[in-house]
Structure formats: structure tokens, C-alpha cells
C-alpha positions as CSV (number, residue, x, y, z in Angstrom):
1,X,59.0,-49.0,50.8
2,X,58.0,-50.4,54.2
3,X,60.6,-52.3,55.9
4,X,59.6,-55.9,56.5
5,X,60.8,-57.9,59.2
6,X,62.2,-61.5,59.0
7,X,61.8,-64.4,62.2
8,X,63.4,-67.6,62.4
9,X,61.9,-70.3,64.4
10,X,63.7,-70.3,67.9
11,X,63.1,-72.3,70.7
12,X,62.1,-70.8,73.8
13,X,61.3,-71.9,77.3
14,X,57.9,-70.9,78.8
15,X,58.2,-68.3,81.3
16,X,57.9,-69.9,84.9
17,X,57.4,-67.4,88.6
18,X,56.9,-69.0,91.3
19,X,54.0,-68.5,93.0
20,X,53.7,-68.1,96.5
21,X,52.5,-71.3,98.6
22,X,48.8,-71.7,98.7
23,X,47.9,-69.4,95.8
24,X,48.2,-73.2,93.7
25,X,44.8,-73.5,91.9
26,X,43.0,-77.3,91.6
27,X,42.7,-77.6,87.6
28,X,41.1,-80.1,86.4
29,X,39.8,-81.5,82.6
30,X,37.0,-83.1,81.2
31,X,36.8,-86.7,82.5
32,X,39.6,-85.7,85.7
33,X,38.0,-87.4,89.1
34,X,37.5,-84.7,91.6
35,X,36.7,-86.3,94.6
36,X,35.6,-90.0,95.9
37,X,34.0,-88.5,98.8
38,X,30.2,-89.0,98.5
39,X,29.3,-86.1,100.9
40,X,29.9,-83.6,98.6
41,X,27.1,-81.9,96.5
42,X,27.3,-81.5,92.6
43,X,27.6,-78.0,90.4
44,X,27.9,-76.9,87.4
45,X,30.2,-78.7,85.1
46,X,30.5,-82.1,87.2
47,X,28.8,-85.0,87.1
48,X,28.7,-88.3,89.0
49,X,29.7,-91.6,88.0
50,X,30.4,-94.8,89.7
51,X,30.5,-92.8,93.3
52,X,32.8,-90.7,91.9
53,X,32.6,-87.0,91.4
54,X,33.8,-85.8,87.9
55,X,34.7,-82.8,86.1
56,X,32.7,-82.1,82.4
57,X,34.5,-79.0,81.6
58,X,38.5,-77.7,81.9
59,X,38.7,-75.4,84.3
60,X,39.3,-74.4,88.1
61,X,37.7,-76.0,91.0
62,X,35.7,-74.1,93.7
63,X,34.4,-75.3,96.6
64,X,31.2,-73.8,98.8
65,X,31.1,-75.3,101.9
66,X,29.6,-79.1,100.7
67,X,28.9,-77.7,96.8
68,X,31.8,-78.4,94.3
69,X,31.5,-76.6,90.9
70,X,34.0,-76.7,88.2
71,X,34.4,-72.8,86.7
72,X,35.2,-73.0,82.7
73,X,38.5,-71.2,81.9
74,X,36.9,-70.4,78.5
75,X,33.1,-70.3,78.7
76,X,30.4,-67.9,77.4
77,X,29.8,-64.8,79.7
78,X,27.7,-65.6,82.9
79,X,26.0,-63.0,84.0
80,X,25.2,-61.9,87.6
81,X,23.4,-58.6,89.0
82,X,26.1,-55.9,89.6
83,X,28.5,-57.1,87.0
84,X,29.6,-53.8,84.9
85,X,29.7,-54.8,80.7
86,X,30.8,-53.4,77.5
87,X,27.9,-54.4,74.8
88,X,26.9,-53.6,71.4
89,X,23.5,-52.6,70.1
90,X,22.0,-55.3,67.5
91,X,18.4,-54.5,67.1
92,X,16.0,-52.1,68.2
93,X,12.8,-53.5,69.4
94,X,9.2,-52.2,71.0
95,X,10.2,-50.2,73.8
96,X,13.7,-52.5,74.0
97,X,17.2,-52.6,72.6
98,X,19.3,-56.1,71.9
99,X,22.7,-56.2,73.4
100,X,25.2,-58.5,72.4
101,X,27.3,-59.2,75.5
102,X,29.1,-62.4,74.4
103,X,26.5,-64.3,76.8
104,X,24.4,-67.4,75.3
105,X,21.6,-65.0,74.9
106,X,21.2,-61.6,73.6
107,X,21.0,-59.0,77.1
108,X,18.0,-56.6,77.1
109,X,18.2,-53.3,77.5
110,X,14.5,-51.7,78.7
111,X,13.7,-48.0,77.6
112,X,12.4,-47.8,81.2
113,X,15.8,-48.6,82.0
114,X,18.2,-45.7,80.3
115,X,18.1,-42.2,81.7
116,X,16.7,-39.9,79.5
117,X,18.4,-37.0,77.4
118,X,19.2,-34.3,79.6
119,X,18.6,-36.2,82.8
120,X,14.8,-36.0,83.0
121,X,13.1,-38.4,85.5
122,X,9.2,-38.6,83.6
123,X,7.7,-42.0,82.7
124,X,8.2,-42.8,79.0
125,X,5.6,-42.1,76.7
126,X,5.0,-42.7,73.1
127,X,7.3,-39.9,71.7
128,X,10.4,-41.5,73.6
129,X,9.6,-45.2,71.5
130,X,9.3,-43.3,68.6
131,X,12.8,-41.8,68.9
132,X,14.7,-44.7,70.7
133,X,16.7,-44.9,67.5
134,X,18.1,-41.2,68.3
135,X,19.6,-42.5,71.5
136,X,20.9,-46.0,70.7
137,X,20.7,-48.0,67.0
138,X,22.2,-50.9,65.9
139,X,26.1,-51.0,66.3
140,X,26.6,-48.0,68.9
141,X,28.6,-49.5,71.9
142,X,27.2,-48.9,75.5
143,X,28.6,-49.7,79.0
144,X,26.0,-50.9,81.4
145,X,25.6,-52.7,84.5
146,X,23.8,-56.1,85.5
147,X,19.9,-55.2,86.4
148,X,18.7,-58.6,86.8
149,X,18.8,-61.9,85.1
150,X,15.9,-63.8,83.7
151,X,14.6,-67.3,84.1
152,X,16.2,-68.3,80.7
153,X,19.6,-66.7,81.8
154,X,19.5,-63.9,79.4
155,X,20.6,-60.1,80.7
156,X,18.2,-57.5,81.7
157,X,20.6,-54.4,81.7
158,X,20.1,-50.7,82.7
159,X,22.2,-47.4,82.7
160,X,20.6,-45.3,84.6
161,X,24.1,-43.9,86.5
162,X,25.9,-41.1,84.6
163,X,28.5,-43.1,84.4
164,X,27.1,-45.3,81.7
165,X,25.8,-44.5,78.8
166,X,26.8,-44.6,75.0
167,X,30.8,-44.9,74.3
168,X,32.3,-42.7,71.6
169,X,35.7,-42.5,70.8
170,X,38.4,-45.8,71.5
171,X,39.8,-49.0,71.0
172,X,37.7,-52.4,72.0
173,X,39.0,-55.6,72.8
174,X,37.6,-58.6,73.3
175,X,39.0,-61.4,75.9
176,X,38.0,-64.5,78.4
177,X,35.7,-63.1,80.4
178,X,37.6,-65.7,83.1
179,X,40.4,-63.0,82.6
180,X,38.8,-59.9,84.0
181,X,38.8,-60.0,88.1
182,X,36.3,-58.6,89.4
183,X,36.6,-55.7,91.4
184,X,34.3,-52.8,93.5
185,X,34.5,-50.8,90.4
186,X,35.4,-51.4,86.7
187,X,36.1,-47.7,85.8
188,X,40.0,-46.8,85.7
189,X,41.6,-43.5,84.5
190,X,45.2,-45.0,84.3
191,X,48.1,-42.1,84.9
192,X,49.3,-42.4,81.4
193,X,46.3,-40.7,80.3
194,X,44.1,-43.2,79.1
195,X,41.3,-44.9,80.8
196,X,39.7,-48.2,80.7
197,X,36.5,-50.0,81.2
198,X,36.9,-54.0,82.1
199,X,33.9,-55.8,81.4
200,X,33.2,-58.2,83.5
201,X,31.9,-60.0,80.0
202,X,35.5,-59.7,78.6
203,X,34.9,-56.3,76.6
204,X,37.8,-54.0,77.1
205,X,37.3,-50.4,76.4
206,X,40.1,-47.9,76.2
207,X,39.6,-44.3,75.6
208,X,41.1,-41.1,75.9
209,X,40.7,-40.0,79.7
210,X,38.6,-36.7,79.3
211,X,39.3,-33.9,81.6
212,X,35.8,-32.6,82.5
213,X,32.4,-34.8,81.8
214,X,29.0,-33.8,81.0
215,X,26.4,-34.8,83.2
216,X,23.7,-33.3,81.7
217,X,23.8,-35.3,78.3
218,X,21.8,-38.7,80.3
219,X,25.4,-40.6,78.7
220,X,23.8,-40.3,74.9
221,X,26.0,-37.4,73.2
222,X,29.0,-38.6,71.6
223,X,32.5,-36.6,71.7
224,X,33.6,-36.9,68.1
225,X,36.5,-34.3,68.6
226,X,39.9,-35.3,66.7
227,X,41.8,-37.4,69.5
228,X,45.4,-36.0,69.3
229,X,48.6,-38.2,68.2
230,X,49.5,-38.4,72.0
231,X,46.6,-40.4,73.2
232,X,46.1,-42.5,70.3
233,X,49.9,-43.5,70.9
234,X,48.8,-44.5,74.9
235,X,45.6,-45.9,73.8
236,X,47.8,-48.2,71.2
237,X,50.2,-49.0,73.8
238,X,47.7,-50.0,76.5
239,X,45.7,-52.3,74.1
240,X,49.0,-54.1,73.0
241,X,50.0,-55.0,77.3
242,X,46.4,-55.7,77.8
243,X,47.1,-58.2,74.2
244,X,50.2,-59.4,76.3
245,X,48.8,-60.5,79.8
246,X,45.8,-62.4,77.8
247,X,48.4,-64.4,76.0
248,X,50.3,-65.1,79.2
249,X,46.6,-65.5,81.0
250,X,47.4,-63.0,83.4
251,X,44.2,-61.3,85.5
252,X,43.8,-58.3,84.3
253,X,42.9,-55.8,86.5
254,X,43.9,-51.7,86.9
255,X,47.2,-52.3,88.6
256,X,48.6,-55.4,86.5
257,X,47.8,-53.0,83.2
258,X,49.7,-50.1,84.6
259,X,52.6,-52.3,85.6
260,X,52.4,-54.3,81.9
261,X,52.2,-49.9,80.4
262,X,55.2,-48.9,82.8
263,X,57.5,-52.2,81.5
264,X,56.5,-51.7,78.1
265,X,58.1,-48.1,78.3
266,X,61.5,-48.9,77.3
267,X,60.1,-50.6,73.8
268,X,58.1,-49.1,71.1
269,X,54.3,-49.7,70.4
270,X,54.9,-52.4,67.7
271,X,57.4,-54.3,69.5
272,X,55.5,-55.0,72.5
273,X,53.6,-58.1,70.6
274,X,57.1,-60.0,69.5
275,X,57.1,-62.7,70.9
276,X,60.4,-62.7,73.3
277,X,59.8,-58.9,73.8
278,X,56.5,-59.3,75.3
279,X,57.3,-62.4,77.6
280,X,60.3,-60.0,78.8
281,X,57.4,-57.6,79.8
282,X,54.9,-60.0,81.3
283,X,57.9,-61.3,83.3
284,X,58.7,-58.1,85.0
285,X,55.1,-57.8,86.0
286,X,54.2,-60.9,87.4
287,X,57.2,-60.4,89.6
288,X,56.2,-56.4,90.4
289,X,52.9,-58.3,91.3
290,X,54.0,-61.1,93.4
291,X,56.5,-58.6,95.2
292,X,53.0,-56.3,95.8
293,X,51.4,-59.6,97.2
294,X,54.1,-60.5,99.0
């Protein structure tokens, strides 16, 4: 009989760090003024009223030189050209694949736009539309990076770099894409053994980290070998901090999910998501983080 486990409401007080001076951010809500000053240019999510310049949307306030823009802390994905995402397949179209990046639009994925199966460099001819659905069909998950983006805002993605491609065998989570920070690469192999692709669209992939990779494939064969008890045991661990810092909105980013793994050590996998356990662990990393700052 599996043991059940009884809470009772408690009060508790919401963890506070202090930041260091000048890291303060200007949050604002819908309806907040923003500035009186008419010298100032509008962006996105502000609008003007009564010489006054006023936020539409909760979020953070960024200034460019004269432009003011208010970023929303929990928007759809906006894309721009570089950004690395985590997608699934939804429909397979004439020489085209649907990708559902949690953007307002479906992305596009071109067949001109995927490396071939064992790395050949050919135009595409009428044999590779007919078997598109051998490579990707609907509901295979892909990593891919930012090509371009079209007038109407939707994603124009390609994966032509070995290291993107079709993902097999792991654990995906979705969060705020205001979450993930962006960084020069989005590909970590964490020490504990498990590696992780941040989306810049707020898909989270965590996989076993394999020790040698096949280049020849062109990132379409699928490793469907039995992952051992070991890795699925990290892999569960890592998605449960990575569940932790998005409940405490922390940035997540390689080094503040290996300081979340390494405080989570001393308590097993289930525990990590009650609730005074995990604000224990996201306490000890924001200070491991601010002391790294500092």
C-alpha cells in the first residue's frame, strides 16, 4: 500500500535576498504611468494618454536610448534570428513542416532548410518530398535555431548544424520564455551527467548526456537504447530544480541549474517540490549566485 502523505496549512514568509544595488528592475502594470517626459518615443506595450506615457502590459521596462518598451513577464514566444528552440512537429506540408514553438503563429520549417540523411549537400528533388515523413512526422520533437522571421511574425526555422536535429530520448518542460536568459549557446552537458537544451521559446529539454555522437546521421536517427536507472534518476532530479527556480522566477541558465542540482543533493527526488523544502533549495542558490556576482 503506498504511503500517503498528509500537509497542514502553515504559514510561511516569502523568501527575500537582497539584491545588490542597481540590479532593481522598473516593473510596471497595466495602466502604471511610466514617464511624463514627452521626449521619449513609444514601444511595444505602452501607449499615450493625456501626455503621459503608459504601460498596457505587466512587465519590465527597457529603455533604448529615446525608445521605451514595456517587455511582458508572461507573453507568447517572440522570436528573433539566432534564438535556439525546442519545437514539435504538427503537420507535414508541400515541401514544409509546421512547428509549434509556443509563438502566436505556427514556425516553418523548409525541406531546403534540414540537412539531409547522411549529410549530403544536393538540391532536393522530388524523392526527398516524397519521404519528408521518414525524417520528421507529426509529434517528433526537433531543436532548431531562428533562420528568419516573416512579415506576419511567424518563424522560419532551419537545422542545418549537426547539432540540431530530431530529439529522442528525455524529459520536456515547458516554462516563461521570459525565464530562459539568453546566452552564446543554449547547449549544456551538466557534470551530473545529464544535459540540457534551454529554448529560448521556454522548451526545456533534458536528456541523458551521450558519450560519443554521430555525425553522420544529418540529426534524424533516434537513440531508442534503454536509458539506465542512473540517468533517469538525474534527469528526474534536474527537471524537478528546473520546476523550483520557475516557481521562485529565477533565470534559468547552465549555472543557476547546476547550483539548484548540487543543493538539491542532500534531499531525495520527490522532496525537492514540497513546498518549504524547495524554497530551502532556491534560497541557497540565489545566495551561491549573488556571491558569484558579487
Amino acid at each position: 500500500m503506498a504511503a500517503v502523505t498528509m500537509r497542514l496549512p502553515v504559514p510561511r514568509k516569502p523568501a527575500v535576498v537582497n539584491a545588490p544595488r542597481g540590479s532593481e528592475k522598473h516593473l510596471v502594470a497595466p495602466g502604471d504611468t511610466i514617464t511624463t517626459d514627452t521626449g521619449y518615443m513609444r514601444g511595444h506595450g505602452t501607449y499615450v494618454e493625456d501626455d503621459k506615457l503608459i504601460a498596457s502590459v505587466a512587465g519590465v521596462v527597457e529603455r533604448v536610448n529615446k525608445l521605451i518598451c514595456v517587455r511582458a513577464l508572461n507573453t507568447r514566444y517572440n522570436g528573433e534570428v539566432g534564438d535556439v528552440v525546442v519545437g514539435r512537429i504538427t503537420e507535414v506540408q508541400q515541401k514544409r513542416w509546421k512547428v509549434e514553438t509556443y509563438s502566436r503563429l505556427d514556425s516553418v520549417l523548409l525541406l531546403s532548410s534540414i540537412n539531409l540523411p547522411g549529410g549530403e549537400l544536393r538540391r532536393r528533388s522530388i524523392e526527398d518530398e516524397l519521404a519528408m515523413r521518414d525524417c520528421l512526422q507529426e509529434g517528433d520533437l526537433i531543436s532548431a535555431e531562428v533562420q528568419s522571421v516573416f512579415t506576419d511574425g511567424a518563424l522560419s526555422l532551419h537545422t542545418r548544424s549537426l547539432k540540431y536535429g530530431k530529439l529522442s530520448q528525455g524529459v520536456l518542460i515547458q516554462v516563461s520564455p521570459s525565464l530562459v536568459k539568453r546566452q552564446k549557446t543554449h547547449f549544456h552537458d551538466l557534470p551530473c551527467g545529464a544535459s540540457v537544451i534551454l529554448g529560448n521559446n521556454g522548451y526545456i529539454w533534458i536528456y541523458p548526456t551521450s558519450e560519443q555522437r554521430d555525425e553522420e546521421t544529418g540529426g534524424f536517427i533516434t537513440n531508442l537504447e534503454p536509458v539506465s536507472m542512473s540517468d533517469r534518476e538525474v534527469i528526474s532530479r534536474v527537471r524537478n530544480c528546473i520546476v523550483a527556480l520557475v516557481t521562485h522566477k529565477l533565470m534559468l541558465f547552465d549555472t543557476s541549474v547546476l547550483y539548484c542540482y548540487e543543493a538539491s543533493l542532500p534531499h531525495q527526488i520527490k522532496d525537492i517540490l514540497k513546498p518549504e523544502v524547495m524554497e530551502q533549495i532556491v534560497l541557497e542558490t540565489q545566495h551561491r549566485l549573488l556571491d558569484l556576482e558579487g
